[in-house]
C-alpha positions as CSV (number, residue, x, y, z in Angstrom):
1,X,37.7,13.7,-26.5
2,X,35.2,16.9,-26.8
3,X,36.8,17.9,-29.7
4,X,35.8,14.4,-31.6
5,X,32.7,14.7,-29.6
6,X,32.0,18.1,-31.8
7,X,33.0,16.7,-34.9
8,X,30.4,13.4,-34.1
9,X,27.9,16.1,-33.6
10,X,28.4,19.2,-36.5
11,X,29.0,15.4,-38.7
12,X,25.4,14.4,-37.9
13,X,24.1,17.7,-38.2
14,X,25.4,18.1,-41.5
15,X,24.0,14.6,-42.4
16,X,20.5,14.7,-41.4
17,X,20.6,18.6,-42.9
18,X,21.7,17.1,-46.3
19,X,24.4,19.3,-46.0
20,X,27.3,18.6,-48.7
21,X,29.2,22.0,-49.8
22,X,30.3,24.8,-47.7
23,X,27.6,27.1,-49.2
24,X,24.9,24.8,-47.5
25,X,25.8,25.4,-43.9
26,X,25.4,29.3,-44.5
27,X,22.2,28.5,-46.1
28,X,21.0,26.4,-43.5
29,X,21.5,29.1,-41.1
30,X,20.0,31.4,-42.4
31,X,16.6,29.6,-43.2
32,X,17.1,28.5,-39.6
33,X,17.3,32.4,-38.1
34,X,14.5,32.7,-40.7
35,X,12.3,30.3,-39.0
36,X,12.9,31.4,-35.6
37,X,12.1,34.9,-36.6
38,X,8.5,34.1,-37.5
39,X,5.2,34.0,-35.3
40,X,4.8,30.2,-34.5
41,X,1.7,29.4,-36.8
42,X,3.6,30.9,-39.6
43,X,6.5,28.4,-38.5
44,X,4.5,25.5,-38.0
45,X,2.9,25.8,-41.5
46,X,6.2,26.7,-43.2
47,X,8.2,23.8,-41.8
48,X,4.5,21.0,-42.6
49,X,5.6,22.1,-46.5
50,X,9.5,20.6,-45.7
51,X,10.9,23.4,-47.4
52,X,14.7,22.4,-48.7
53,X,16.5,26.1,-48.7
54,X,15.9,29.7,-47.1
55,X,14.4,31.3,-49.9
56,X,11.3,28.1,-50.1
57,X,11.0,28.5,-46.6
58,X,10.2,32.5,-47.4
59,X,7.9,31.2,-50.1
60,X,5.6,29.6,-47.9
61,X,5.7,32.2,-45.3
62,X,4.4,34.6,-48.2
63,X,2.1,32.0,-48.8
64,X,0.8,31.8,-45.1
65,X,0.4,35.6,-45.2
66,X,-1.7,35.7,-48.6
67,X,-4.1,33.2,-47.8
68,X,-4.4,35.0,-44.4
69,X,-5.2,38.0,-45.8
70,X,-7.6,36.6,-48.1
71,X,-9.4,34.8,-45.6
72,X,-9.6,38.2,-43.2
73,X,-10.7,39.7,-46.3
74,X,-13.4,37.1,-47.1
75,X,-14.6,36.9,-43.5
76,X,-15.1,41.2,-43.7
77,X,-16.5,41.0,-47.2
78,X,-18.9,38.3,-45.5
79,X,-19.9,40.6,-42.5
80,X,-20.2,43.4,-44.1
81,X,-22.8,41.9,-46.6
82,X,-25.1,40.2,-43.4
83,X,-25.0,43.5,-41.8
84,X,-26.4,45.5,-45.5
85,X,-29.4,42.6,-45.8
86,X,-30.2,43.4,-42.5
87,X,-30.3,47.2,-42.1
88,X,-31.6,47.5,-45.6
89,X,-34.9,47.8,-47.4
90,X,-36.1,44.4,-47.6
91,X,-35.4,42.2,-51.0
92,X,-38.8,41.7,-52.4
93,X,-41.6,44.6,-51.5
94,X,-44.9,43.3,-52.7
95,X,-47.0,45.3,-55.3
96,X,-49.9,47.4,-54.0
97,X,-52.3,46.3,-56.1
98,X,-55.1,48.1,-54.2
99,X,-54.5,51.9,-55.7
């Protein structure tokens, strides 16, 4: 009875995980321990793009990192410019047209 019980269940899991080969399982673990190894933003967006194997999944994580960098890069590049305007000369000096 457990035994057929484990065979209902690994059956199912292999369905729903599209999983028809024995190369599949190993894949699908190890995008699985992938997953669980990231930060959970990182997962979240990874698993919205329905990735299909480990190394898509590790596509989109590189994905989620670049565009993360870029926006911290964006956001310094962007405060670093406000503080300049400020603390610098000003943009237009008027002529002195009295000398």
């Amino acid at each position: 009875m457990f035994l057929t019980s484990l065979r209902e269940i690994v059956q199912r899991y292999m369905d729903v995980r599209m999983i028809a080969t024995l190369s599949d399982p190993v894949e699908a673990n190890i995008q699985q321990q992938f997953l669980l190894s990231l930060k959970d933003n990182v997962c979240q967006f990874v698993l919205s793009k329905s990735p299909k194997t480990a190394a898509e999944s590790a596509e989109y994580g590189d994905l989620y990192f670049t565009i993360s960098r870029i926006g911290k890069e964006t956001d310094r590049l962007d405060v670093g410019q406000r503080h300049g305007q400020a603390e610098g000369p000003p943009r237009f000096v008027r002529p002195n047209f009295e000398a």
